[in-house]
DOZANU-536505 format. One record per atom (N, C-alpha, C): residue in three letters; atom name; x, z, y. Coordinates in steps of 0.02 Angstrom, whole numbers. Layout:
// DOZANU-536505
{site 'ala'; 'CA'; {X; Z; Y}}
...
This chain:
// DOZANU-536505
{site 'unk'; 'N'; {8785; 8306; -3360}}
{site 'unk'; 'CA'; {8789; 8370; -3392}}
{site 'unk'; 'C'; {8719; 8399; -3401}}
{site 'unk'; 'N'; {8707; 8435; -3469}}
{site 'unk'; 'CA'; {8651; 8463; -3466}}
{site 'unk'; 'C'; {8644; 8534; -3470}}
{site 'unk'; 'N'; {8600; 8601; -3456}}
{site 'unk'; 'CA'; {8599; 8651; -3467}}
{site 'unk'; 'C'; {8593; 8666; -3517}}
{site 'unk'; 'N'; {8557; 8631; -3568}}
{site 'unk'; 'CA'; {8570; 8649; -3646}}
{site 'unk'; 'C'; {8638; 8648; -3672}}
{site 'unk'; 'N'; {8664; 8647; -3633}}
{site 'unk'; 'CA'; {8759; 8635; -3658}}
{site 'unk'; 'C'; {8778; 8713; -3662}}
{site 'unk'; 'N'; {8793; 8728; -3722}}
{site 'unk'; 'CA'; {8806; 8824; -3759}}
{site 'unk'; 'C'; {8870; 8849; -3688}}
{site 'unk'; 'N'; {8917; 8795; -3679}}
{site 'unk'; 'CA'; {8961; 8824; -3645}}
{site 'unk'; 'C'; {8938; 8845; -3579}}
{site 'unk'; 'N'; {8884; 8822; -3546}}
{site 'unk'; 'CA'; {8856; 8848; -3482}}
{site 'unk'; 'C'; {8821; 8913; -3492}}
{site 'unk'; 'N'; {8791; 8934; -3532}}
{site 'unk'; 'CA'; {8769; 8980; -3577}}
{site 'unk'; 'C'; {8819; 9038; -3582}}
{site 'unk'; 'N'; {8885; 9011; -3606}}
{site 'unk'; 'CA'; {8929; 9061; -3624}}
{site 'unk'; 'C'; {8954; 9074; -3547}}
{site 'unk'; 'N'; {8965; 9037; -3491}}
{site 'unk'; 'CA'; {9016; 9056; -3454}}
{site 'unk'; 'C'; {8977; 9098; -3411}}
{site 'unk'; 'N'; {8895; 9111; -3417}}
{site 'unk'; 'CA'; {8835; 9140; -3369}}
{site 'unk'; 'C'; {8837; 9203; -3403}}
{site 'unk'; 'N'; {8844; 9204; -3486}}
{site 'unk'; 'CA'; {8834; 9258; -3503}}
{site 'unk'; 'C'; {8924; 9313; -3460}}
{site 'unk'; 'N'; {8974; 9271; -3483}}
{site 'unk'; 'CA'; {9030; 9311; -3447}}
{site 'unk'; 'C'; {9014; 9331; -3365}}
{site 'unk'; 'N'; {8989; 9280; -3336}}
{site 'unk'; 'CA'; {8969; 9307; -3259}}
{site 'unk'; 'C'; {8920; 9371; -3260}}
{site 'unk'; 'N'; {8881; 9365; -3300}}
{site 'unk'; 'CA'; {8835; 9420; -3309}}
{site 'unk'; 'C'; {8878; 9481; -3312}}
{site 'unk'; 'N'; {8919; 9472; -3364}}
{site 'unk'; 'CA'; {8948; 9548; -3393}}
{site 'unk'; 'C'; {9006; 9571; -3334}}
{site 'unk'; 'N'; {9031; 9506; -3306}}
{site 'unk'; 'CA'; {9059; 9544; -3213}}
{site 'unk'; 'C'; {9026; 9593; -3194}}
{site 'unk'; 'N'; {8974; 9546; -3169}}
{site 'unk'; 'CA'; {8919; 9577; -3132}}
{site 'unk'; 'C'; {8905; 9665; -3141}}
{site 'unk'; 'N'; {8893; 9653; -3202}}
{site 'unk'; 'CA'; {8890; 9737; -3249}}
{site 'unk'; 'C'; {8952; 9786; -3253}}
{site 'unk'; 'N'; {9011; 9757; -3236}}
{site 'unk'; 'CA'; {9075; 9800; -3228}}
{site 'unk'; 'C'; {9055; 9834; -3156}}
{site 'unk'; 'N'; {9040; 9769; -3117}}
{site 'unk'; 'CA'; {9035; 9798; -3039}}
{site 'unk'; 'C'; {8985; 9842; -3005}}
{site 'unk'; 'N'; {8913; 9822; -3054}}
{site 'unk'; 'CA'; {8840; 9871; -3054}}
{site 'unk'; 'C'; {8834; 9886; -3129}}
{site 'unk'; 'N'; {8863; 9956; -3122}}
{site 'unk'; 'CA'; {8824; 9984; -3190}}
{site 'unk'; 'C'; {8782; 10014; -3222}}
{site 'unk'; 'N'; {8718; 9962; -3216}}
{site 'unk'; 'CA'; {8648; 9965; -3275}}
{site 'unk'; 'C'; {8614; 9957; -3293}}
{site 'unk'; 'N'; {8640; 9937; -3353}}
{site 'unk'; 'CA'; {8672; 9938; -3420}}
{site 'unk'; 'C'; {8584; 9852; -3419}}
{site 'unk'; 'N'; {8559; 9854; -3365}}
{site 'unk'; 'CA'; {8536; 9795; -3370}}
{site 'unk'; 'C'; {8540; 9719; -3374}}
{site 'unk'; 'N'; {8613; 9725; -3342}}
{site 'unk'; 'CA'; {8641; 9671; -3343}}
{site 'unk'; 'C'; {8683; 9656; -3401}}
{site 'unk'; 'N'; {8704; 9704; -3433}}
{site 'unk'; 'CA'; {8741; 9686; -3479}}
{site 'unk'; 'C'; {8690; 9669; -3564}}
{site 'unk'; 'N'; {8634; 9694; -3557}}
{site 'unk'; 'CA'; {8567; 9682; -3614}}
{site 'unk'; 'C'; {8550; 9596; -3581}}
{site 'unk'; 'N'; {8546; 9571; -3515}}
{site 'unk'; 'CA'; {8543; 9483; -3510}}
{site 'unk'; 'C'; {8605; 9455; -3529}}
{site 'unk'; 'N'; {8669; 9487; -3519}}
{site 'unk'; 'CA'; {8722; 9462; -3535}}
{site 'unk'; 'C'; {8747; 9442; -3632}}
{site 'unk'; 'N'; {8717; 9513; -3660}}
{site 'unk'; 'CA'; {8697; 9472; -3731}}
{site 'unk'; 'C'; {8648; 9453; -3750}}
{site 'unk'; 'N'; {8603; 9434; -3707}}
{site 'unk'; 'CA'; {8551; 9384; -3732}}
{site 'unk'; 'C'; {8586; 9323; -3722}}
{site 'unk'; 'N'; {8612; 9329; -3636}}
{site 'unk'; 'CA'; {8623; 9252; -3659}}
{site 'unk'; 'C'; {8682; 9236; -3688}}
{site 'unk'; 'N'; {8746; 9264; -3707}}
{site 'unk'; 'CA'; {8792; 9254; -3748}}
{site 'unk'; 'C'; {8765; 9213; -3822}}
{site 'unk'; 'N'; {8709; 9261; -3841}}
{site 'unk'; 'CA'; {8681; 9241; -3905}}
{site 'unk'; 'C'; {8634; 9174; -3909}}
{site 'unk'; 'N'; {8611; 9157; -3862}}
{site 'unk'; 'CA'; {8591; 9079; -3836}}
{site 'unk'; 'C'; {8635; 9037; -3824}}
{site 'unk'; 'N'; {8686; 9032; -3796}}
{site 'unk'; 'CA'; {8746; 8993; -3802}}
{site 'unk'; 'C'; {8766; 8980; -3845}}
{site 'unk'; 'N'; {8788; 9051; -3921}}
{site 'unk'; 'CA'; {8809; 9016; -3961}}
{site 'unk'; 'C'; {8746; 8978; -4002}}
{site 'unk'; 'N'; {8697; 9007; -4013}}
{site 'unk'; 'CA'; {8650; 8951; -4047}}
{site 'unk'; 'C'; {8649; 8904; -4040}}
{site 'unk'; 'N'; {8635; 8872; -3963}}
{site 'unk'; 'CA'; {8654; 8828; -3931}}
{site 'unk'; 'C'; {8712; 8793; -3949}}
{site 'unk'; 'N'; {8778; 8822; -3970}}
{site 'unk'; 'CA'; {8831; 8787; -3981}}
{site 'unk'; 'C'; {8835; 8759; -4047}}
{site 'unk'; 'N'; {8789; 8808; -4104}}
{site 'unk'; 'CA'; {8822; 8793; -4156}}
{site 'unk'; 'C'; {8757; 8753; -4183}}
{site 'unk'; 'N'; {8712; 8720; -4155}}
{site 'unk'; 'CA'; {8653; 8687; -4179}}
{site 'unk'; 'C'; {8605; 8712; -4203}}
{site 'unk'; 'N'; {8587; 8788; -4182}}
{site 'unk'; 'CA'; {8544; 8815; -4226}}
{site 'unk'; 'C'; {8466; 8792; -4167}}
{site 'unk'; 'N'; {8477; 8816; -4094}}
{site 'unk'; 'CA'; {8435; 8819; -4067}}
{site 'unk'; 'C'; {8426; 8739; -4032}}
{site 'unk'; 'N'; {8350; 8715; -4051}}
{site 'unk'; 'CA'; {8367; 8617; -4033}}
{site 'unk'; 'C'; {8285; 8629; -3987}}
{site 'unk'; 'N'; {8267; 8690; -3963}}
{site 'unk'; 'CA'; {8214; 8697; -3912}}
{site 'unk'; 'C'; {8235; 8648; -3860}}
{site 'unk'; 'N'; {8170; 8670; -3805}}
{site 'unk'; 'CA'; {8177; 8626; -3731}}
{site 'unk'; 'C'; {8239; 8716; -3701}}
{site 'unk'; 'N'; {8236; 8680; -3627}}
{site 'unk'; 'CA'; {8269; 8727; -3602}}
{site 'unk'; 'C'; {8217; 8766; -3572}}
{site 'unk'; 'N'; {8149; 8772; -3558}}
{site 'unk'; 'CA'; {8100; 8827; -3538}}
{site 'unk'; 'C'; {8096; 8877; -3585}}
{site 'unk'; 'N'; {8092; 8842; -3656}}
{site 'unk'; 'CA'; {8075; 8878; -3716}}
{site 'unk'; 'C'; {8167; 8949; -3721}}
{site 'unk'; 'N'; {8201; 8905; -3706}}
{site 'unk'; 'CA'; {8288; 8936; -3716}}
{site 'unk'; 'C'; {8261; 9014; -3651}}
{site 'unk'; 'N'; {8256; 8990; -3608}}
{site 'unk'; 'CA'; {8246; 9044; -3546}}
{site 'unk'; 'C'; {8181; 9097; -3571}}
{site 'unk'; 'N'; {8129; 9069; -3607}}
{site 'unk'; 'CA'; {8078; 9116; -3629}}
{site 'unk'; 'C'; {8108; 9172; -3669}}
{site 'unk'; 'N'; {8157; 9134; -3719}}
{site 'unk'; 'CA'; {8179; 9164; -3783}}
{site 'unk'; 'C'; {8220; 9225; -3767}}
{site 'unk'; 'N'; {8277; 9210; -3703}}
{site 'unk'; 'CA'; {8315; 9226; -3690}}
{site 'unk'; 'C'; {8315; 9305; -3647}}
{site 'unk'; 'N'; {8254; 9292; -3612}}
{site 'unk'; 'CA'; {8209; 9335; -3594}}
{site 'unk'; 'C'; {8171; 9402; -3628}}
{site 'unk'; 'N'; {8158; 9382; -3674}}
{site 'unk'; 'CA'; {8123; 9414; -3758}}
{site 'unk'; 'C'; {8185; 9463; -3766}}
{site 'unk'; 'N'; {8246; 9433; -3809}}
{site 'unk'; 'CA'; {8288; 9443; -3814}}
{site 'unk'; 'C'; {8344; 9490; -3766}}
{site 'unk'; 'N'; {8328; 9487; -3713}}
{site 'unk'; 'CA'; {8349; 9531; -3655}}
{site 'unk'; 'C'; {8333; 9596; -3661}}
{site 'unk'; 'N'; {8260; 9578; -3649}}
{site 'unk'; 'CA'; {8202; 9650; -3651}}
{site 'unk'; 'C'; {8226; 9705; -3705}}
{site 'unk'; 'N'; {8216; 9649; -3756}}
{site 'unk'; 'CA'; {8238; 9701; -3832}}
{site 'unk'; 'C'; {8306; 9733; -3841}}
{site 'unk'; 'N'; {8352; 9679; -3812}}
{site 'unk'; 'CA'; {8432; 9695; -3814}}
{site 'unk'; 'C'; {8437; 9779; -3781}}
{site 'unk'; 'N'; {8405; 9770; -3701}}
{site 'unk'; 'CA'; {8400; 9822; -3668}}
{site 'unk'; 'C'; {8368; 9882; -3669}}
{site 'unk'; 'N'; {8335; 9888; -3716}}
{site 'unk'; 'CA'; {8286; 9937; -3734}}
{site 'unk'; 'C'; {8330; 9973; -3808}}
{site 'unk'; 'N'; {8350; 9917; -3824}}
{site 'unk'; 'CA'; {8396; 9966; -3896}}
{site 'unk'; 'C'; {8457; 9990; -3857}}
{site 'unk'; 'N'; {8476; 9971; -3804}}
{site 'unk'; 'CA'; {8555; 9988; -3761}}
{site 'unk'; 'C'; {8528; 10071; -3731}}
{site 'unk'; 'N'; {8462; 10068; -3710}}
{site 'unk'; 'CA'; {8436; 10127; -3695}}
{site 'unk'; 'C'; {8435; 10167; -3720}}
{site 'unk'; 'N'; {8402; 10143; -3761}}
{site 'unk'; 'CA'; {8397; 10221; -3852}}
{site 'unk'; 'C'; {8447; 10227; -3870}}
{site 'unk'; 'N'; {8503; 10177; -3862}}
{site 'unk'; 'CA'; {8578; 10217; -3902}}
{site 'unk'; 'C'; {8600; 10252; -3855}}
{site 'unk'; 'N'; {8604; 10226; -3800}}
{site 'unk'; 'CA'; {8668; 10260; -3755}}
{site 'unk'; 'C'; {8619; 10317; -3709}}
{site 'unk'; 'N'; {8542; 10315; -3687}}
{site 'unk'; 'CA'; {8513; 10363; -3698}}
{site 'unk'; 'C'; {8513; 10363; -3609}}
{site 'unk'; 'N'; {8465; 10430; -3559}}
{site 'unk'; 'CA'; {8470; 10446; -3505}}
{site 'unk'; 'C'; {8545; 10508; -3490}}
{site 'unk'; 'N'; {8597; 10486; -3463}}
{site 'unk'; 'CA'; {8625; 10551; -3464}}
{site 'unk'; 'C'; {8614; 10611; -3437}}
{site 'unk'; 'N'; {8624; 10666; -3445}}
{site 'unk'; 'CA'; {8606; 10743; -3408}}
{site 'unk'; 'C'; {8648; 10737; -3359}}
{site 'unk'; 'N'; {8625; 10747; -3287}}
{site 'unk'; 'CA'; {8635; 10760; -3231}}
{site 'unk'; 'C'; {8666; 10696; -3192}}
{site 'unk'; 'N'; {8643; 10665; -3232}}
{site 'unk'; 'CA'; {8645; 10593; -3187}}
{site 'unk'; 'C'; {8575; 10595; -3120}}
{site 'unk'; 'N'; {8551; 10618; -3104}}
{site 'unk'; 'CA'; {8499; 10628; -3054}}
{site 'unk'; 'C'; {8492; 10701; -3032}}
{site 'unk'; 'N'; {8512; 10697; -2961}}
{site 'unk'; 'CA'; {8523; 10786; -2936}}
{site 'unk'; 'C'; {8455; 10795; -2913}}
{site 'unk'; 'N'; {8398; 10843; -2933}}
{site 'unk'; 'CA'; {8363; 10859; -2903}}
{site 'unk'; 'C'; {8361; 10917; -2842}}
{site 'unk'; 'N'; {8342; 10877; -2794}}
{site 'unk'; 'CA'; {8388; 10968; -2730}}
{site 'unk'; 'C'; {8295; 10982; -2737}}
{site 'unk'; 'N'; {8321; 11068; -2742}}
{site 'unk'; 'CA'; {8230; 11108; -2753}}
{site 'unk'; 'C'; {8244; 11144; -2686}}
{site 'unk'; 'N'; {8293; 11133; -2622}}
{site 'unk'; 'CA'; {8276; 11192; -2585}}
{site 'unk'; 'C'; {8321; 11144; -2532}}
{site 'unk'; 'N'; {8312; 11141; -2491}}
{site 'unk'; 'CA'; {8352; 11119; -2433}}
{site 'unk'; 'C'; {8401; 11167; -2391}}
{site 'unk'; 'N'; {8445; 11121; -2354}}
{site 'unk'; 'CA'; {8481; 11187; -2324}}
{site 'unk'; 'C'; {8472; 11212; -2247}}
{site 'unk'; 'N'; {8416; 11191; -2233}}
{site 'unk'; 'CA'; {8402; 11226; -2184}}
{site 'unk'; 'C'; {8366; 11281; -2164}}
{site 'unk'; 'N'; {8324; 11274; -2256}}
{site 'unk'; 'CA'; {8261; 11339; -2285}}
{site 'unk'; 'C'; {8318; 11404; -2253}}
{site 'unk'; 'N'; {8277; 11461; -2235}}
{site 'unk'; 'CA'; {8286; 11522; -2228}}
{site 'unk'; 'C'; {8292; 11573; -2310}}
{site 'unk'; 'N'; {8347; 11591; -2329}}
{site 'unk'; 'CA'; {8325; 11600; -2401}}
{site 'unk'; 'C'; {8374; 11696; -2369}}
{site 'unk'; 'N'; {8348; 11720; -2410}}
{site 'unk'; 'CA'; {8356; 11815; -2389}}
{site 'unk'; 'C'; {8410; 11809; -2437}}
Protein backbone atom coordinates (compact mmCIF):
# COMPACT_ATOMS: atom_id res chain seq x y z
CA UNK A 1 0.00 0.00 0.00
CA UNK A 2 1.08 3.40 -0.68
CA UNK A 3 0.28 6.88 0.91
CA UNK A 4 -0.26 8.40 -2.35
CA UNK A 5 -3.41 6.26 -2.41
CA UNK A 6 -6.47 9.39 -2.46
CA UNK A 7 -8.43 6.97 -0.19
CA UNK A 8 -5.90 7.32 2.77
CA UNK A 9 -6.18 10.94 2.14
CA UNK A 10 -9.89 10.83 2.25
CA UNK A 11 -10.32 8.66 5.38
CA UNK A 12 -7.50 11.28 7.37
CA UNK A 13 -9.33 14.06 6.04
CA UNK A 14 -12.77 12.41 7.79
CA UNK A 15 -10.60 11.71 11.03
CA UNK A 16 -9.64 15.21 10.94
CA UNK A 17 -13.18 16.58 10.76
CA UNK A 18 -13.97 14.10 14.09
CA UNK A 19 -11.43 15.53 15.64
CA UNK A 20 -13.05 19.13 14.95
CA UNK A 21 -16.62 18.01 16.15
CA UNK A 22 -14.82 17.09 19.43
CA UNK A 23 -12.25 20.39 19.53
CA UNK A 24 -13.79 23.26 18.10
CA UNK A 25 -11.15 25.40 16.17
CA UNK A 26 -12.16 25.73 13.36
CA UNK A 27 -8.29 24.61 12.78
CA UNK A 28 -8.81 21.39 12.30
CA UNK A 29 -11.42 21.51 10.16
CA UNK A 30 -9.24 24.21 7.46
CA UNK A 31 -6.45 20.68 7.50
CA UNK A 32 -9.43 18.63 7.13
CA UNK A 33 -10.25 20.40 3.69
CA UNK A 34 -7.00 20.58 2.68
CA UNK A 35 -6.60 17.26 2.90
CA UNK A 36 -10.01 16.12 1.57
CA UNK A 37 -8.93 18.18 -1.50
CA UNK A 38 -5.58 16.15 -1.85
CA UNK A 39 -7.23 12.95 -1.79
CA UNK A 40 -9.43 13.73 -4.33
CA UNK A 41 -6.66 15.00 -6.68
CA UNK A 42 -4.95 12.25 -5.70
CA UNK A 43 -7.88 10.08 -6.69
CA UNK A 44 -8.80 11.49 -9.77
CA UNK A 45 -5.13 11.79 -11.38
CA UNK A 46 -4.70 15.26 -11.23
CA UNK A 47 -1.96 15.37 -8.53
CA UNK A 48 1.18 12.73 -9.83
CA UNK A 49 3.76 14.75 -7.18
CA UNK A 50 6.09 12.77 -4.64
CA UNK A 51 4.39 12.49 -1.31
CA UNK A 52 6.74 15.37 0.48
CA UNK A 53 5.67 17.66 -2.27
CA UNK A 54 1.53 16.31 -1.43
CA UNK A 55 2.28 17.24 2.49
CA UNK A 56 3.99 20.72 1.42
CA UNK A 57 0.95 21.46 -0.74
CA UNK A 58 -1.36 20.35 1.66
CA UNK A 59 0.02 22.48 4.19
CA UNK A 60 -0.18 25.75 1.84
CA UNK A 61 -3.56 24.83 1.36
CA UNK A 62 -4.44 24.47 5.07
CA UNK A 63 -3.00 27.84 5.98
CA UNK A 64 -5.12 29.49 3.27
CA UNK A 65 -8.25 27.24 3.82
CA UNK A 66 -7.98 28.53 7.50
CA UNK A 67 -7.47 31.97 7.19
CA UNK A 68 -10.52 32.38 4.74
CA UNK A 69 -12.62 30.11 7.57
CA UNK A 70 -11.46 33.06 9.82
CA UNK A 71 -12.57 36.02 7.80
CA UNK A 72 -15.88 34.39 7.12
CA UNK A 73 -16.92 33.09 10.28
CA UNK A 74 -14.89 35.93 11.98
CA UNK A 75 -13.77 36.34 16.10
CA UNK A 76 -17.09 36.05 18.00
CA UNK A 77 -18.15 38.83 20.68
CA UNK A 78 -17.76 37.55 24.05
CA UNK A 79 -16.17 34.56 23.35
CA UNK A 80 -13.23 35.73 25.81
CA UNK A 81 -14.36 37.11 29.37
CA UNK A 82 -12.12 39.70 30.38
CA UNK A 83 -12.50 39.93 34.47
CA UNK A 84 -11.20 43.93 35.08
CA UNK A 85 -11.74 43.58 38.90
CA UNK A 86 -11.49 40.61 41.07
CA UNK A 87 -13.64 39.54 43.81
CA UNK A 88 -11.82 40.01 46.54
CA UNK A 89 -11.05 43.95 45.53
CA UNK A 90 -12.75 46.13 48.23
CA UNK A 91 -15.13 48.13 45.90
CA UNK A 92 -17.51 51.05 48.09
Amino acid sequence: MSLMNGWFWIIAALLLALVEVLLPVWLFLGVAIAVLAMGVLILIGVWTGSFAWALVVTGVLSGIIWLGLRRAMGVQHGQVKIWRTDINDNHP
